[in-house]
N, C-alpha and C positions, 0 to 999 in steps of 0.2 A: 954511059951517055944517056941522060933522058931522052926516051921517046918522042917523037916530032919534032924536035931541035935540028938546025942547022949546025951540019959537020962544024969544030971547031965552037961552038955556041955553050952554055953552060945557064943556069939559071940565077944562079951566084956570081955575081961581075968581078968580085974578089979572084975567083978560080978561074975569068979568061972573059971571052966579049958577053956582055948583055945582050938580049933578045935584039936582031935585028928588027930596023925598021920594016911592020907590018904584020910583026908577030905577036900573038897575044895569048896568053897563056890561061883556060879553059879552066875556070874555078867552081866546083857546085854549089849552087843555090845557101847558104846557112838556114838551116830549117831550125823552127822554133822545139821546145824540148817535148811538148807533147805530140807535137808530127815529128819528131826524130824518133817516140817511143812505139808508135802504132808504125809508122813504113818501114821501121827496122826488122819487123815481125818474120815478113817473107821469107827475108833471105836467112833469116834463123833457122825456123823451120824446113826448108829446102837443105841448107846444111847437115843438120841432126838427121835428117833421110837418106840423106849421100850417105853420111858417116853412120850410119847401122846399115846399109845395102851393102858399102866398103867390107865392113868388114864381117857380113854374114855370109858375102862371097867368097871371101880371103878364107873364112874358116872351112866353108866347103872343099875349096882347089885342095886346105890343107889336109882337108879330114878325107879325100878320092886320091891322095899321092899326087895333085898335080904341082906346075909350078905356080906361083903366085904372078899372079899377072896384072891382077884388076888392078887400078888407079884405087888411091889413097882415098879419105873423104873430099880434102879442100880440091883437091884435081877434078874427082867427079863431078864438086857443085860448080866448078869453071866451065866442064864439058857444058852441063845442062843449061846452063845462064846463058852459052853462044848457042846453044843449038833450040832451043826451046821457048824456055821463059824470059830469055834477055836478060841481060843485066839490072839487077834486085838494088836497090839501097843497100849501105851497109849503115852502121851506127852512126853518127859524127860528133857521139858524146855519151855523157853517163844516164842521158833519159833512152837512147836509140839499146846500149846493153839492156838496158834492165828489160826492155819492150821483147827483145830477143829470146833473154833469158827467163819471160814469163812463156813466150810463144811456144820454144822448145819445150817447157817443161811439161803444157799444156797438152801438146800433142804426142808426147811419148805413151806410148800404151804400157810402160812399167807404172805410171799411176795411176791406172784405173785397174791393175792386179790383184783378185783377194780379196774378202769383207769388204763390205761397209758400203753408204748411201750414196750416191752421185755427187750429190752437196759436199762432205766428208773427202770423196775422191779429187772433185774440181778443186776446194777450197785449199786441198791441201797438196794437189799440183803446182798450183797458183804460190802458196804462201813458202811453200819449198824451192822455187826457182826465183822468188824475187829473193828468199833470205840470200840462199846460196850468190846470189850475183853479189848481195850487201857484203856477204863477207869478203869474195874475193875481191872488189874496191878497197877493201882496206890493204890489201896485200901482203897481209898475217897468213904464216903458214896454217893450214889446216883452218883457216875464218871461214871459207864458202864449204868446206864441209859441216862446222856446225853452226852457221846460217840456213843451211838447207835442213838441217834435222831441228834445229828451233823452231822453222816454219811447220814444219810436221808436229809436233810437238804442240804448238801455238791451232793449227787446223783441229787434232784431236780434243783438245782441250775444250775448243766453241763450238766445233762441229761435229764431234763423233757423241758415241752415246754416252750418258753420265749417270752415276749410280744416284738413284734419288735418295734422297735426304728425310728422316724423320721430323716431324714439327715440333719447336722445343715445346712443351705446355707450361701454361701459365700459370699464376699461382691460382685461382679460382677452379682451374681443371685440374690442380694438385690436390686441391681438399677435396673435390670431389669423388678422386680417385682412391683417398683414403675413408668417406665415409664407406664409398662401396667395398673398399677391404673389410674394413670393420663389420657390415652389415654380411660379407660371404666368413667371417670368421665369429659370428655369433650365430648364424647360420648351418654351421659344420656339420650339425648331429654328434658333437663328442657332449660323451657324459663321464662327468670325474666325481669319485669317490665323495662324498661330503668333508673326508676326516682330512681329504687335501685341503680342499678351502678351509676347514679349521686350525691348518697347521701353518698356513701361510698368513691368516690373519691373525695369530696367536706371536707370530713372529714380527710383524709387523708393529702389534701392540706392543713388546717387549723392548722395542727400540724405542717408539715413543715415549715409555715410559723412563729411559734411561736418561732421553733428551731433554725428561725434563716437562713435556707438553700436559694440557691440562687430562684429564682422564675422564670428566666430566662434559667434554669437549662431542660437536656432533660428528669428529672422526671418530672419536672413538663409541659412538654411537651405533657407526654406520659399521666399525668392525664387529662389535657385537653383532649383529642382524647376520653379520654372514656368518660368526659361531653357532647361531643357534637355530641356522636349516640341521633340518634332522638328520643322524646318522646310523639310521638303520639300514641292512646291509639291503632291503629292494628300495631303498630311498639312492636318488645322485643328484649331485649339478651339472645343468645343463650348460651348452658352453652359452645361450642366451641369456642365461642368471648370471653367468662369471663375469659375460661382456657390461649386464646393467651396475654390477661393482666397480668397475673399472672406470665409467662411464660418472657415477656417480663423485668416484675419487676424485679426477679430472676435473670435473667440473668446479669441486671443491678447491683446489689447487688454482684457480685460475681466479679467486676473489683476491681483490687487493684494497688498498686503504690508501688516503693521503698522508704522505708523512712528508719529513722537512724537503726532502729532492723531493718531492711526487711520488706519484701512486708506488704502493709498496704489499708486498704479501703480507695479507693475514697471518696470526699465530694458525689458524685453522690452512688457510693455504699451503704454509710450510709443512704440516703435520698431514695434509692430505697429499702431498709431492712425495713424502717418504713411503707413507704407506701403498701409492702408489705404486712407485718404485719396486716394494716384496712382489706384488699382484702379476705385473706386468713381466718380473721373469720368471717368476711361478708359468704362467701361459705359455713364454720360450722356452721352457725347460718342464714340462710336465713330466713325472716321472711314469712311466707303463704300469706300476702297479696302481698306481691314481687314475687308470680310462678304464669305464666299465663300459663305453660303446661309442664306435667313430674311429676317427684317426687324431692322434695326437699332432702327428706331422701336418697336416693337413690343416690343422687349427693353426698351427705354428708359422705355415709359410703362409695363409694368407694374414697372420696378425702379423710379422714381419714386413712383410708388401706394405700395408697400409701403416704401419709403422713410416716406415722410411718414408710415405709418399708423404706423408705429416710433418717427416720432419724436413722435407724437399719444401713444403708446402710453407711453412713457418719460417725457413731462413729464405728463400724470392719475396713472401710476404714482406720481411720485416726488409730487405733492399728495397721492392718496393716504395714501401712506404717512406723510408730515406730519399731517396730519386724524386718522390711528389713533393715530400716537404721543402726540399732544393730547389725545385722549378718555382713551387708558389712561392718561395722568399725570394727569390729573380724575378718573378712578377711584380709583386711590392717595391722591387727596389730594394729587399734589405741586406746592407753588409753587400753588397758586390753582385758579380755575375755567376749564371749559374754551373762556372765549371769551379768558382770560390765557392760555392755551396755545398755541392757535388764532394768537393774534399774535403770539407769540414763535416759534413752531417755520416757521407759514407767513408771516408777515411779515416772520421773520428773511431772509427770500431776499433781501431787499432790499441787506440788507449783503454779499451775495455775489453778485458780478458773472458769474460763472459759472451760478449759478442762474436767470438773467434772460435765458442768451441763447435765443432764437428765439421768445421772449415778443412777440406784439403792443405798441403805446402805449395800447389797451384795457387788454389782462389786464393791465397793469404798472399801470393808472390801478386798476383793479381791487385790485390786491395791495395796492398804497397804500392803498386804502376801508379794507382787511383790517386792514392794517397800523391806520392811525391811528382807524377807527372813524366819523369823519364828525361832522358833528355830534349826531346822533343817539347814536351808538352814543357817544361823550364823555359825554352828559347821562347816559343809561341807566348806562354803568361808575361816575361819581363819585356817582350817588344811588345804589347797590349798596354802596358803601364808604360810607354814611351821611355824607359829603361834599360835598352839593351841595342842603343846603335850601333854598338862596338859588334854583336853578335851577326846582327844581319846586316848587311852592306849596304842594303838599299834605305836602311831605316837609317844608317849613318849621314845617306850622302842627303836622305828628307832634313834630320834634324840641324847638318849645316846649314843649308837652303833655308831654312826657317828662322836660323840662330842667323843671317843675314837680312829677315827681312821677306821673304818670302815663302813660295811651297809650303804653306800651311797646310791648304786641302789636303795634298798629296801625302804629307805626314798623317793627318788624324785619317784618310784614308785608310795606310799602311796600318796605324795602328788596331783601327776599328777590324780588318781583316785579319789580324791575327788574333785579336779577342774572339774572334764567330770561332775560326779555328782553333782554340785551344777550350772554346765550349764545346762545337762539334766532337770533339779526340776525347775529351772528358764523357761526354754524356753516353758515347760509343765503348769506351772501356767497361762505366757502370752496366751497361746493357751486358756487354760480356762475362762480366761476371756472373750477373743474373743467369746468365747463359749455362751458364758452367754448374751454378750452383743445381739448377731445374734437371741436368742432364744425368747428373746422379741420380735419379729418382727411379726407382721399377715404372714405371708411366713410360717415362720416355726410354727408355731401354725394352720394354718392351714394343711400344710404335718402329724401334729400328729393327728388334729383331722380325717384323709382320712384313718388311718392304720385300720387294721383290728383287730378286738377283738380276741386274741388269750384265751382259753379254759384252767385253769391255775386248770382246779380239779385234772388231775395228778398229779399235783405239792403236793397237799394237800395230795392225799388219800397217795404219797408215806408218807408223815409224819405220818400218821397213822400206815402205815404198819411199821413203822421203829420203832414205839411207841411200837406195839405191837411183834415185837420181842425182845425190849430188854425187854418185861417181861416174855421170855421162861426160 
């Protein structure tokens, strides 16, 4: 029988007499959902106190042999609301839980247990009792448990400490890093036999001459000049003589000529690439009866450093320089926009096997993204060419709209925003790879190896702590 009702009385007229005349039945207020979230708070927090006094008392009676006597939580927090605080709000909806289930979780002292910053603890109090309550709304077994550990999780991630991050370098801090190898590897102090440099330019000569090249040629000029440092036994090369050989090759190898496609190597460039080529693993592989003072290793690992950084430095340069030409042809207006450029100029590598050597099966899976677009970047490009109503739904219901007569704007709208976005997704892949390509480099491998170890047990204990609230 409902309380306050007249004997025989019912509130359901179906089940016997309706409210007699003069009686009216005491309805609370409907509170809007942000006062149902905040007044719901009290009686949360007063609960979650009952029910740990409950049962830290229970466990004493149990752990001295008494019998258990105390009142449950909800019975306690009944006592306390008649005798005390009076009657609290409860919920009267899904904004009054959530307000409850941030209150309780706030004031539990299992979240503020163990490492880590205030921010860190509140944040991840907070973000732990609203997940937890999101899950249990859904009414999926086990959802407010990993609602509660997603919020922890989600806390640690923004708010706890995070291991810092090396700076990728760019390709202008990449050649810089190689001329300074170059300069600590001609620098070394190693001195090598003369008869090594004469056996390595003798070698080199002996191929040119099989290929064919002229002999009268200033490679072959320049290999003389290193036959004929002297080889008497208190005579050596120094590794600053070997490095001006190398130096002078190089430079050689990099003259080129107009021909039918554009600039093209010299016979002398080609001829300075080979003999290069002997030099340069003569210095990675010096043989110990060839060092008469210094470290051969030592010349080795800093002419490999700056090696690599070179050639870190040459393949970002030459993306680079891809990526600029792409934007300026989008400036101009030529051929299309510049996530069409972007594919054609940096996707074009594909079609050039020489473009692709020393490329990872990463950046190569990568330049393919660039290239073909993915599926994403497919949808984005044909809804930009008002091409693909059928793919996006809304582009469908524009170009009906339009094909009647109207919703023009709202089409070239739709359209124009997915062309930013499939420029935006392009121009951000190309970066990545640059990305990728830079981080192979000893530069930036060394910058990661100098950072400092950052202290990542907050991170943990919050997931602990977020663990152990959502089984209050």
């Amino acid at each position: 029988m409902p309380l306050g009702l007249p004997d025989g009385y019912t509130l359901d007229a179906s089940e016997g007499p309706a409210l007699p005349s003069g009686y009216t039945l005491d309805q609370p207020a409907k509170r809007s959902a942000v006062a149902d979230f905040f007044v719901s708070m009290p009686r949360a927090v007063l609960s979650s106190m009952a029910d740990r006094g409950s049962a830290l008392a229970q466990a004493t009676q149990i752990e001295m042999g008494q019998p258990v006597d105390v009142p449950s939580g909800p019975e306690t927090t009944s006592i306390l609301e008649k005798n005390i605080t009076g009657e609290l709000p409860k919920p009267q909806g899904m904004a009054g839980r959530f307000g409850g289930a941030l209150a309780t979780a706030l004031t539990d002292p299992t979240a503020y247990v163990g490492p880590g910053s205030a921010a860190l603890k509140l944040g991840g109090a907070a973000l732990s009792g609203l997940g937890g309550q999101a899950g249990e709304e859904t009414g999926i077994p086990g959802a407010q448990f990993a609602g509660s550990l997603a919020g922890g999780i989600a806390a640690a991630k923004t708010l706890g400490p995070r291991q810092a991050t090396a700076a990728i370098p760019t390709a202008p801090e990449l050649k810089a890093a190689a001329k300074a190898g170059y300069k600590d590897a001609a620098e070394s102090g190693l001195q090598i036999a003369p008869s090594g440099l004469h056996q390595v330019a003798e070698n080199a000569k002996q191929e040119l001459l099989r290929e064919g090249f002229d002999p009268d040629s200033k490679v072959f000029k320049l290999i003389g000049d290193a036959q004929r440092i002297p080889s008497r036994s208190d005579e050596f090369v120094s590794s600053q003589t070997f490095d001006i050989f190398n130096k002078r090759l190089a430079r050689i190898s990099r003259e080129t000529q107009m021909g039918g496609s554009g600039p093209e190597p010299t016979a002398d460039a080609a001829a300075a690439a080979t003999a290069l080529r002997h030099f340069r693993e003569y210095g990675q592989n010096i043989p110990e009866r060839d060092v008469l003072a210094g470290s051969a290793q030592a010349y080795k690992d800093a002419l490999g450093t700056a090696n690599q950084n070179y050639g870190a430095y040459k393949r970002v340069q030459g993306l680079d320089t891809r990526i600029n030409k792409s934007e300026n042809a989008a400036d101009r207006q030529v051929a299309g926009s510049i996530a069409n450029q972007i594919r054609q100029k940096v996707g074009g590598m594909l079609d050039k096997p020489a473009a692709l050597r020393g490329l990872t099966d990463a950046e190569k899976a990568q330049l393919d993204l660039i290239n073909n677009g993915g599926v994403v970047g497919s949808v984005l490009r044909q809804a930009g060419r008002g091409g693909a109503p059928h793919v996006i739904p809304i582009m469908g219901q524009m170009a009906a709209a339009h094909a009647s007569g109207g919703a023009s704007l709202p089409l070239w709208a739709g359209m124009v925003g997915a062309r930013l976005a499939d420029n935006a997704l392009t121009k951000a892949r190309a970066q990545t790879l640059a990305d990728m390509l830079a981080k192979r480099s000893p530069l930036y491998q060394s910058r990661e190896s100098a950072l400092p170890t950052t202290n990542t047990q907050p991170n943990q204990a919050q997931l602990l702590r977020s663990l152990l609230l959502s089984l209050r």
